[in-house]
N, C-alpha and C positions, 0 to 999 in steps of 0.2 A: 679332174685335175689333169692338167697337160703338161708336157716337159717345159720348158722356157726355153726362149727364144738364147741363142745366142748373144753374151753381153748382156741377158738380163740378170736378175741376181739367184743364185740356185734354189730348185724348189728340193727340200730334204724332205719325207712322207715321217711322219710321227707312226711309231710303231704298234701295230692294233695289240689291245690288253690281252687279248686270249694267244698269242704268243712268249711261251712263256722261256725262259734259258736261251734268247736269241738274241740277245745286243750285239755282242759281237760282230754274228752275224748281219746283222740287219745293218750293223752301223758299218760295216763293208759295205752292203750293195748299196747303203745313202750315200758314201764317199764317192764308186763310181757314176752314179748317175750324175750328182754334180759337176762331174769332170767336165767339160767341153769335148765336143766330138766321142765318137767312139768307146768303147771299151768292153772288154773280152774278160771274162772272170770264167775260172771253172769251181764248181761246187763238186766236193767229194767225201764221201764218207758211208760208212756201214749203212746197209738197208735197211728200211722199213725206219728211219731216222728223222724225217720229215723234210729234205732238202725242197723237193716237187713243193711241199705243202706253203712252205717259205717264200719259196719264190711267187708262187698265185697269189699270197697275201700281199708280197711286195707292188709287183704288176697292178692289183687292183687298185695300192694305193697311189702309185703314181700315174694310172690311167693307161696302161701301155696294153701291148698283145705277147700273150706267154701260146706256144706252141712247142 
């Protein structure tokens, strides 16, 4: 899966089942990605909480690079 061009219609990733207590979450980072252009989010919260974990699942679904 690849982001969409510009003008085309947003691609949202369906949230993988073994995710579990992250809608929220998740349905944040599908709101920015649909945005057009750019967008800066920070994730924060208690350690050892699964932010890192969230995010690789997100990345893999929309096809992107986590670093």
């Amino acid at each position: 899966m690849t982001r969409p061009l510009r003008g085309a219609a947003p691609l949202v990733p369906h949230k993988p089942a073994d995710l579990v207590d992250r809608d929220e979450a998740w349905r944040t980072l599908s709101d920015a990605w649909a945005q057009p252009g750019p967008q800066l989010l920070f994730g924060a919260g208690r350690r050892r909480a699964g932010k890192s974990y969230l995010l690789t699942r997100f990345v893999r679904a929309v096809g992107g690079i986590y670093y």
